[in-house]
N, C-alpha and C positions, 0 to 999 in steps of 0.2 A: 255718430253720423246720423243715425234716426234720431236724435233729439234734435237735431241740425234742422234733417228736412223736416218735423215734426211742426219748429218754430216760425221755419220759414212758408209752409204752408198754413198755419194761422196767419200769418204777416198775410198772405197774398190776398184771404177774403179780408184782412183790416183793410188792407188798402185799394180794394175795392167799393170797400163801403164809404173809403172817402170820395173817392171818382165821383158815385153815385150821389154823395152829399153836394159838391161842388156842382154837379150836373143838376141836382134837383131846386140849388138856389137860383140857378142863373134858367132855368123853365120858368121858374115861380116869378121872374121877375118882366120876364117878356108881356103876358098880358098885365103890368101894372104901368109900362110905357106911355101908353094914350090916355092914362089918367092922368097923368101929370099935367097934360096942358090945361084941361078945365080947373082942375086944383088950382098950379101957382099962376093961371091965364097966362100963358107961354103963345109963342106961334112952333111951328114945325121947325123953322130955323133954329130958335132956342132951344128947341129939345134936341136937336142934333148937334148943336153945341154939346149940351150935357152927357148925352152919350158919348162924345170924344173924351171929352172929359174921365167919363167910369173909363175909356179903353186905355186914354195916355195915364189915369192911376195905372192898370192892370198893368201897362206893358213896362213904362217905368218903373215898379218896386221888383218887376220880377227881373229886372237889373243886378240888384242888392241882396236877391235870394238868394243866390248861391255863396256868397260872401257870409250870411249868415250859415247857413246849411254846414262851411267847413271851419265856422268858429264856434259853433252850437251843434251841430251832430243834427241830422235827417229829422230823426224821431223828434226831437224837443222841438225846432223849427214846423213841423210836420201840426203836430199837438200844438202849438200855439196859435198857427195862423188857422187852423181848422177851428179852433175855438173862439178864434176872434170873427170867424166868417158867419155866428149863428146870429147878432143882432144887426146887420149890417143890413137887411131887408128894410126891416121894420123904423130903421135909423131915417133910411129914403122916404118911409111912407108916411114918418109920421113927420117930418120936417116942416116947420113952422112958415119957414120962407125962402126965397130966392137962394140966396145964400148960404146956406145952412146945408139945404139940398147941395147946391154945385159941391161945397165941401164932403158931403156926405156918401154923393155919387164916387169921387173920389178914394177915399178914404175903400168905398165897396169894391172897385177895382181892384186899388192895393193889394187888399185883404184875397179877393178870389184869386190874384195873380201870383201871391205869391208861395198860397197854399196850391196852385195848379205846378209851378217849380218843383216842392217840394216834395211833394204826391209822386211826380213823375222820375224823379231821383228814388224814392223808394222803389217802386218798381222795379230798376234797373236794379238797386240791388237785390229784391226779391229772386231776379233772373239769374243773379252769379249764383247764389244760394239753390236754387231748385235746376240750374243748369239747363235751362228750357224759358221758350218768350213767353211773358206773360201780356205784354206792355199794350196788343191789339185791344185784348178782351176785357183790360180796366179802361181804356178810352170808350168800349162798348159798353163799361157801366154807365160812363159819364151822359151818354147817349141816351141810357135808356129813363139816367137820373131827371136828363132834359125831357124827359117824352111825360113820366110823371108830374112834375114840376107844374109845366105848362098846363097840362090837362085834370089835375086835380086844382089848381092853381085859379085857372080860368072858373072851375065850377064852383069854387067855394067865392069867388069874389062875385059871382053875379048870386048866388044865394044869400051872403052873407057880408060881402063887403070887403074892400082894400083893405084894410087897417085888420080885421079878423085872417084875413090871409097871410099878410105879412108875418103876424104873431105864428099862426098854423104853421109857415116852414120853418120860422127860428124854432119851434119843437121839435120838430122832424129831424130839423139836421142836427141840436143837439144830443137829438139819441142815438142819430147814426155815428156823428165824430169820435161823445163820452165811450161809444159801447166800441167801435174801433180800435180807440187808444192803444189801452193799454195791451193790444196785440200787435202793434207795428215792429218791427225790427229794431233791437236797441241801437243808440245811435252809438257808433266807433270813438273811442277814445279819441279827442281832441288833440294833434300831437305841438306844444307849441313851438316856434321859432326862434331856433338857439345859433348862436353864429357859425358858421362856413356852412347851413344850412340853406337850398334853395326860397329865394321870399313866394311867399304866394302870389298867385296871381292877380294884378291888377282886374279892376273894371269891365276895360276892353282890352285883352290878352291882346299881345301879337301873332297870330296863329291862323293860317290863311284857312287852314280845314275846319275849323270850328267856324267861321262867318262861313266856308260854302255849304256847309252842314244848314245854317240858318237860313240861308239864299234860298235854297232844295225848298225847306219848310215853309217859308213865304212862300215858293215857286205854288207849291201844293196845296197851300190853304188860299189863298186866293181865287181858284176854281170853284171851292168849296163856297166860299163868300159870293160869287155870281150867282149862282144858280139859289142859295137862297134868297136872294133880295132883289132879284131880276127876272127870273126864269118864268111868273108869272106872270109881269109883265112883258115878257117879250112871245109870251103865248096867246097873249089876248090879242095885243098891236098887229106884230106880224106873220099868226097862225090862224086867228081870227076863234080862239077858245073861247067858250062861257066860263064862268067864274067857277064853276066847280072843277071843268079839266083843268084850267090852269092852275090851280093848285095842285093840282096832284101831282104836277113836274116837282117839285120837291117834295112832298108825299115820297115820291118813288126813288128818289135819289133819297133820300134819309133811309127809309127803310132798308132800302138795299144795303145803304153804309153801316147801317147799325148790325143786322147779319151777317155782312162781312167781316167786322172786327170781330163779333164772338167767335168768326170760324177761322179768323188772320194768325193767330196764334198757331195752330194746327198745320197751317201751310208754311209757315215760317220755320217751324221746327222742322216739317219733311223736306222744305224746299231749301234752304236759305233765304237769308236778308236781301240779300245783291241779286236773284233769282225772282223773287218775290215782288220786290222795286220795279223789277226791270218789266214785268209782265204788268202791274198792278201801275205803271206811269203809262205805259200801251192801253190799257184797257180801259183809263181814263181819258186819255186824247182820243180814242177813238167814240165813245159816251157825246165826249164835250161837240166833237165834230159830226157826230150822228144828229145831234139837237142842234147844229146851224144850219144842219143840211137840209132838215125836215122839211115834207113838203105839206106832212097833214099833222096835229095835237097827238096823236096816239103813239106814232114815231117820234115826236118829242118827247114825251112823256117815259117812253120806253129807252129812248138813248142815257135821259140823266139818270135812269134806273144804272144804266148799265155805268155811266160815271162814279155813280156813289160805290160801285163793286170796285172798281180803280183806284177813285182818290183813299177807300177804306183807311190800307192797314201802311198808307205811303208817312204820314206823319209818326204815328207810334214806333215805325221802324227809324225813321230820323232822329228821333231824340234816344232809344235804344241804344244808336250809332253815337250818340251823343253824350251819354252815359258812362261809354264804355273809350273813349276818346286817349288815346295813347300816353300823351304827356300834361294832360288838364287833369284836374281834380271833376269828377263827376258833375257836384254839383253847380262847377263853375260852366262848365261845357253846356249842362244842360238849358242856365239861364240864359245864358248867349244864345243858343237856340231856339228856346221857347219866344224869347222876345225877340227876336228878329220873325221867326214864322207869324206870329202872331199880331205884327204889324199891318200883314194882309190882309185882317180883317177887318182893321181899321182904313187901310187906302182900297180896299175895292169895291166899297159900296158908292162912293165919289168917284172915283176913278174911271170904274167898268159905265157908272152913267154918264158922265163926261163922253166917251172912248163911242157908248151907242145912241147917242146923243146925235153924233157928229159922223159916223161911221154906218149907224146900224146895232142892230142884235147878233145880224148872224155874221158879220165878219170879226165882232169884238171874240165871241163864243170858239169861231173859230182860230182867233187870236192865241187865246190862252189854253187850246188844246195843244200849241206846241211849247209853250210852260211845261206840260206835263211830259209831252217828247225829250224836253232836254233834263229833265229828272230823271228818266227813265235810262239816255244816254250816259247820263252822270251816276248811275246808281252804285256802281264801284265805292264810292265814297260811303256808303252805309257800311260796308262790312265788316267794321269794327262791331254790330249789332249783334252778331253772333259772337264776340268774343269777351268770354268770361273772364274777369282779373281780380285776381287773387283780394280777400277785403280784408 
């Protein structure tokens, strides 16, 4: 039994160091965005093309992850697409043309989507194994992966250049992945499909709980996706901020989220899943509806504080629930989930601007603080997240 938890506790910092891998390519890749249009002379339309593009790879192959994961085991799926994710920078930056890039953008999605499945399926099992949530506090790596990423990212490219940068994280992450490896949890014997045996699961299972599992997850990252790519702007228009408060509305909703998930675990274990949801989708709708209400920058800035402690540890416990999923195979549940929640990242930056476009800031904001009411209400449906099944 101690060699049990012995292995499963190396597992859990491997598979943190992937989070933080994953997190620190996709920082590293944020300030190389605006380069791109002088490079290939792009307009902003084209490059939001190509960012759809990296999101329909991402969200797309992580389709076909879990179909990998239970014909190839965790760990080898796990190891592959982590190793495939260390040139995939540099593929972007150094692309010769149009073309090359869109494919390339692509290809980087894939690769980060479908090693973000895989990562997160280890976790889950990390959790039957150590009997306790881990799932908050490796998304809190991914978080902090992103905080370096961007911010060593940014200073190495204006000292030294795009092309030196790209190369700097394909290092980085190949020493966090190679030095991970070989501590990840081994992958479970493959069992194959002999007849009067159930068939595996299709694509799109029939299974109404695993899509409201992904709904929930949309429901929850979608808030997340406003407040970064709006919150600024709707502090300057109609709070009348300078350019340094209104940044700090997600300044402060980030930070707050990233302290929450290191501390999500800890609550989740003393609280429950379905306890946990139920206060953490409240504490969000009222954040989200604090900052439509606001009448001065400071109480804006302070409401999405109090959002990012909300929207925290609401996703990590969904795919947990997702993990541990009654009649699905882990990692089919979890794909279904990952890619459905992660859809909202890709419709809410169009979307929420369409919706305050036509509406406003503070009634759209207001809007989707009852997205998080009805998570909150639905929480019941996570409480598979606490239940450990037998591996």
């Amino acid at each position: 039994m101690q060699d049990v938890k012995r292995i499963a506790l190396r597992a859990r910092w491997a598979v943190a160091a992937m989070f933080l891998a994953n997190g620190f390519v996709m920082g590293a890749w944020a300030p190389q965005i605006p380069l791109l249009m002088p490079r290939h002379d792009v307009t902003e339309s084209v490059l939001g093309l190509l960012i759809l593009v990296l999101g329909m790879g991402a969200v797309s192959a992580m389709l076909f992850a879990g179909r990998l994961i239970s014909l190839y085991g965790g760990r080898r799926v796990l190891s592959l697409f982590s190793l495939a994710l260390i040139p995939v920078l540099p593929m972007v930056v150094f692309s010769p043309n149009l073309w090359l890039l869109a494919l390339f953008m692509a290809v980087f999605g894939a690769m980060a989507g479908c090693m973000d499945v895989a990562m997160n399926a280890q976790a889950v099992e990390i959790e039957r194994r150590l009997d306790r949530a881990i799932m908050s506090s490796s998304h809190g790596f991914w978080s902090l992966g992103g905080f370096f990423g961007g911010a060593a990212g940014s200073y190495v490219i204006a000292r030294w250049g795009s092309e030196v940068q790209s190369l700097a994280t394909a290092a980085v992450v190949a020493v966090l992945v190679i030095s991970a490896m070989p501590f990840l949890l081994p992958s479970a014997p493959v069992a194959p499909l002999v007849a009067g045996t159930p068939k595996r699961p299709g694509l799109f299972p029939r299974n109404l709980h695993v899509w409201l599992l992904g709904f929930l997850a949309l429901f929850s990252m979608v808030p997340e996706g406003a407040v970064l790519d709006w919150a600024a702007i709707y502090m300057q228009k109609e709070l009348g901020a300078d350019a340094f408060a209104s940044g700090l509305g997600f300044a402060f909703f980030a930070g707050a989220m990233a302290i929450m998930r290191f501390a999500g675990d800890g609550v989740r274990n003393r609280f429950g899943a379905v306890r946990t949801m139920q206060v953490s989708g409240l504490l969000g709708a009222a954040g989200l509806m604090g900052g439509a209400l606001a009448p001065y920058d400071w109480v804006a800035i302070a409401s999405f504080a109090v959002a990012g402690l909300g929207v925290a540890n609401m996703v990590p416990i969904l795919f947990s629930a997702a993990g541990n999923h009654p009649t699905l195979p882990s990692a089919t549940a979890i794909s279904i989930v990952t890619m459905v929640g992660y859809c909202g990242i890709l419709v809410a930056p169009s979307s929420i601007g369409f919706l305050a476009e036509h509406m406003g800031f503070r009634p759209t904001y207001a809007a989707l603080s009852v997205l998080l009411v009805v998570v909150a209400l639905m929480a019941s449906r996570a409480a598979d997240a606490d239940t450990a099944r037998g591996t």
